[in-house]
C-alpha positions in Angstrom: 20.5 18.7 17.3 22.7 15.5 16.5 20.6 13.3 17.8 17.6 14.8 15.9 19.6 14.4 12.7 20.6 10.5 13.6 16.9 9.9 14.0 15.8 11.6 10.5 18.5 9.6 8.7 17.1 6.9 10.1 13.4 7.7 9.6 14.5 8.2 5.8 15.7 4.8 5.3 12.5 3.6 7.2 10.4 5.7 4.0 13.0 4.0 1.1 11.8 3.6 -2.1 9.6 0.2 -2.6 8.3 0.6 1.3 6.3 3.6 0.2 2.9 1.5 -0.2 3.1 0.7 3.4 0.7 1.8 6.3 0.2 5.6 5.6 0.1 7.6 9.2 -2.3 10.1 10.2 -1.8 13.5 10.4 -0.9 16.5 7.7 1.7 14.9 4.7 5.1 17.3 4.9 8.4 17.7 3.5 10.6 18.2 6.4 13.8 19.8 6.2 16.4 20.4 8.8 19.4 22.5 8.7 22.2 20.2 7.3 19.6 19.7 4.3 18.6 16.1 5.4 14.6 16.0 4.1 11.9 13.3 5.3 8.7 12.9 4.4 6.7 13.5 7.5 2.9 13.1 8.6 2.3 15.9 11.2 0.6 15.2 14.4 0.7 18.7 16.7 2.0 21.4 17.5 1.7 23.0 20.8 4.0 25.4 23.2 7.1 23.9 22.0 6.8 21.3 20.6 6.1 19.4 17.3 5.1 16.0 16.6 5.6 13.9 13.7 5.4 10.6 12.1 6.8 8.9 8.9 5.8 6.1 6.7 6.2 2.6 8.3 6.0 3.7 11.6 3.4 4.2 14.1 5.6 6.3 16.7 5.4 10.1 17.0 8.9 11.9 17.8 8.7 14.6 19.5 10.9 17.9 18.8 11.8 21.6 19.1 9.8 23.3 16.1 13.6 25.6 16.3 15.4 22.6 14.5 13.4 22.2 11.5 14.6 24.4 9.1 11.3 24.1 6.5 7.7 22.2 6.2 6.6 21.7 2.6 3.0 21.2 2.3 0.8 19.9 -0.6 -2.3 21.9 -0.7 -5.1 21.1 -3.0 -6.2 24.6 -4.4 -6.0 27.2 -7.2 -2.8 28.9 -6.0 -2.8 31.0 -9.4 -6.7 31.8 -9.8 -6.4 32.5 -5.8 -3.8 35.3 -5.9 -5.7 36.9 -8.9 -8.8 36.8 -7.2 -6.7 38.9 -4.2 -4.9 41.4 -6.8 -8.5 42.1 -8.1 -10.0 42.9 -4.5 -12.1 39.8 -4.6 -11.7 39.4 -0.8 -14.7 37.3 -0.3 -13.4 34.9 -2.7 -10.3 34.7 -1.5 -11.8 34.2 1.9 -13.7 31.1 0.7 -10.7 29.7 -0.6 -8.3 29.9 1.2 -9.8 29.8 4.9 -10.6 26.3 4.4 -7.4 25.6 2.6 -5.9 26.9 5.7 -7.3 24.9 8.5 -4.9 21.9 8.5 -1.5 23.8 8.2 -2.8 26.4 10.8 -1.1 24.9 13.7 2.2 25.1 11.6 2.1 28.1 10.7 5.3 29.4 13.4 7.6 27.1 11.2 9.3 28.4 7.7 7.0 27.1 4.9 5.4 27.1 1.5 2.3 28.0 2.9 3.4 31.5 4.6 3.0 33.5 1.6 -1.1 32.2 1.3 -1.4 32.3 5.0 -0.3 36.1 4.8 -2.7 37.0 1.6 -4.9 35.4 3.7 -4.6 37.6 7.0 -4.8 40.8 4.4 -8.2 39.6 2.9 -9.6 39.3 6.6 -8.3 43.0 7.0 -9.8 44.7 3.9 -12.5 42.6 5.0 -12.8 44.2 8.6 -12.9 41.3 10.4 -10.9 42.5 13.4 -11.3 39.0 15.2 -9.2 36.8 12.5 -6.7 39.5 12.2 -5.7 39.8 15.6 -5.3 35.6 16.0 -3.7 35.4 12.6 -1.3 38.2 13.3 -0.4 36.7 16.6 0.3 33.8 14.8 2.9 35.8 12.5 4.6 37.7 15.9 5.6 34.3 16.7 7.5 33.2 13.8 10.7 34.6 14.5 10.8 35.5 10.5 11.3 39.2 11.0 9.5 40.3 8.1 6.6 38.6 9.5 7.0 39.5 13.0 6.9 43.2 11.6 4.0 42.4 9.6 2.1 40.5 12.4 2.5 44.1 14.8 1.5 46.2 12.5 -1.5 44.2 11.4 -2.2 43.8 15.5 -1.9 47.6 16.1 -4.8 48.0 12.9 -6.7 46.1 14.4 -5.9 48.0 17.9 -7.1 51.5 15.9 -10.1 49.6 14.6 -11.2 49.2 18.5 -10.6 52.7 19.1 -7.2 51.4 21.2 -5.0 54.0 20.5 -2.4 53.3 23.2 -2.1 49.3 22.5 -1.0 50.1 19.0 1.4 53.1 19.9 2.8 50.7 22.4 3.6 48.4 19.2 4.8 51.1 17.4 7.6 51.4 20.2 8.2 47.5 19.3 8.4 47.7 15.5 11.9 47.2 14.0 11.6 48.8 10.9 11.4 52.6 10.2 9.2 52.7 7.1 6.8 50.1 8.7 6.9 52.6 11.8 6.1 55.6 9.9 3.3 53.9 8.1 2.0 52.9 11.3 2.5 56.5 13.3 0.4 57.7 10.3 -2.2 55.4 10.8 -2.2 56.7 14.4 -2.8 60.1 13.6 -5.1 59.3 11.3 -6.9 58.0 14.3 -6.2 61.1 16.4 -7.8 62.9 13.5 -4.9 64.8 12.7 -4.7 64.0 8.9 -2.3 66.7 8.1 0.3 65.2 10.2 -0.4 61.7 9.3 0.4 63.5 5.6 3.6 64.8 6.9 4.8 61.2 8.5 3.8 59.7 5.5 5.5 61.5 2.9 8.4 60.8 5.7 8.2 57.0 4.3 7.7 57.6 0.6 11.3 60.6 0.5 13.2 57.8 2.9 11.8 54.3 1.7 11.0 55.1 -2.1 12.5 51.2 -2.7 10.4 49.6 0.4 7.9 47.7 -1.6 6.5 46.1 1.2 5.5 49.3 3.4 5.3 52.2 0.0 2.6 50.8 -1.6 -0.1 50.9 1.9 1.8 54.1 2.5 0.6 56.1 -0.9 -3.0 54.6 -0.3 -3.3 55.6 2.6 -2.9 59.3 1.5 -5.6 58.6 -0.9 -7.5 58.6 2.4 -6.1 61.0 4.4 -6.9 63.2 1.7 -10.5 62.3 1.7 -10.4 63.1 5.6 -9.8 67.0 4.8 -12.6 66.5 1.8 -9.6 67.5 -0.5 -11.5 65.3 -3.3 -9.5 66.5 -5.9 -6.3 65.8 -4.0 -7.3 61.9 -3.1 -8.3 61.2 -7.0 -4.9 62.4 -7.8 -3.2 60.7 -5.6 -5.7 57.3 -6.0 -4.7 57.6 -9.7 -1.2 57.6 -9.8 -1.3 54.4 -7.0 -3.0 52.7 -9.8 -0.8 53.3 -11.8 2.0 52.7 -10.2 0.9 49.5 -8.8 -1.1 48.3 -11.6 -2.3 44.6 -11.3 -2.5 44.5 -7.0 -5.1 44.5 -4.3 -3.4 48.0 -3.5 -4.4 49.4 -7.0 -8.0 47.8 -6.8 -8.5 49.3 -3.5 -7.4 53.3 -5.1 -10.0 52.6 -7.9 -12.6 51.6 -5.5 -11.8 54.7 -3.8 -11.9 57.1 -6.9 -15.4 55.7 -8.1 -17.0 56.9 -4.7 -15.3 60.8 -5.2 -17.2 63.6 -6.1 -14.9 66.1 -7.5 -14.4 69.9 -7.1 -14.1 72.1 -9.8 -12.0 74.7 -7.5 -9.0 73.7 -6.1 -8.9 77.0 -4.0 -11.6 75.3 -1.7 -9.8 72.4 -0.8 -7.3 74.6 0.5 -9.8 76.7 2.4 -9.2 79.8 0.8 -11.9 82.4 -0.4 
């Protein structure tokens, strides 16, 4: 680690100010930050196993480090971050698809290190979910798993085991359910399972389970309540799921998860009886 810092303060000095108009390196431009808060600008060169290769201005040799010692990549993407985000709160996956896939490509290989980019690169990975393509989920969410971030690494499971369910693999994603470190991301998940079992009235059960234990766990409530919008549908309890679709709209007013609810409500055909929902005579 000492001798990596010795280096960057040295490569700073190499990029001082009035040097900055000289030979411009290949590779991805990045602010590079290690632990003790030293920064360099950095043109990236690869990353593979464990390893990652830079270069800075003024110099044509690549160092070579552990991806583990940089603390953060800053990266200066050309793109609509605002118009990009709305487009995803609205349930314009295509769009946000054709934005940000492209967007995307360079920073890819980066993607196991802490940066700016995380945050797109996970709207991202959701877009290519509601989108069903199974394919780019599984390699994005690999791609999470092996962040170390454990907010990510939970996300990356779950979004593996979805994509598990979607190929009728119901044992590779209660095998990650065993692996996930989070109870209200568990539960969601062990819902999601039974919903896959086709045994919606215990997937109701474990999911009510997350919204009485983790009312305050915005990251795993909101999928949670939608997805009882659906299990209600399962038992053609219509007038249960446009309840249930309304108040998520409400409650999360302005995101992909409300979009989603009201695409679900315009596609209900209500009952007039509640008693047949139930089953009763």
């Amino acid at each position: 680690m000492k001798r990596l810092l010795i280096s960057l303060v040295a490569l700073c000095a190499l990029a001082a100010p009035g040097q900055e108009e000289a030979a411009v390196p290949p590779g991805v431009p990045a602010r590079l930050e290690v632990a003790n808060g030293k920064v360099v600008k950095v043109f990236l060169q690869s990353c593979a196993g464990s390893n990652i290769t830079f270069r800075v201005l003024n110099s044509d040799k690549d160092i070579t480090t552990d991806p583990a010692k940089i603390k953060s990549l800053t990266f200066y993407p050309k793109y609509d971050a605002a118009a990009t985000e709305q487009s995803f709160n609205g349930g314009d996956y295509p769009a946000v698809l054709a934005t940000l896939a492209p967007v995307m490509e360079p920073f890819m290989d980066y993607m196991s290190v802490s940066n700016n980019m995380q945050p797109a690169f996970c709207m991202l990975l959701d877009a290519y979910r509601e989108s069903g393509d199974w394919t780019q989920v599984r390699e994005s969410a690999a791609v999470l798993m092996a962040t170390g971030n454990p907010a990510l690494v939970i996300k990356g499971q779950i979004d593996t085991a979805l994509a598990a369910l979607a190929a009728g693999d119901v044992s590779a994603a209660e095998t990650l359910r065993a692996a996930v470190d989070s109870e209200a991301a568990g539960l969601y998940l062990q819902a999601c399972i039974e919903r896959a079992r086709q045994e919606p009235k215990t997937a109701i059960q474990t999911a009510t389970d997350v919204i009485a234990k983790h009312g305050n766990d915005m990251d795993w409530l909101p999928s949670t309540e939608l997805l009882c919008t659906r299990l209600y549908l399962d038992m053609a309890m219509t007038n249960s799921a446009d309840s249930t679709a309304r108040q998520v709209q409400k409650l999360y007013a302005g995101t992909h998860i409300a979009k989603d609810a009201e695409r679900l409500r315009s596609g209900l055909v209500r009952t007039t009886d509640e008693t047949k929902e139930n089953g009763e005579e």
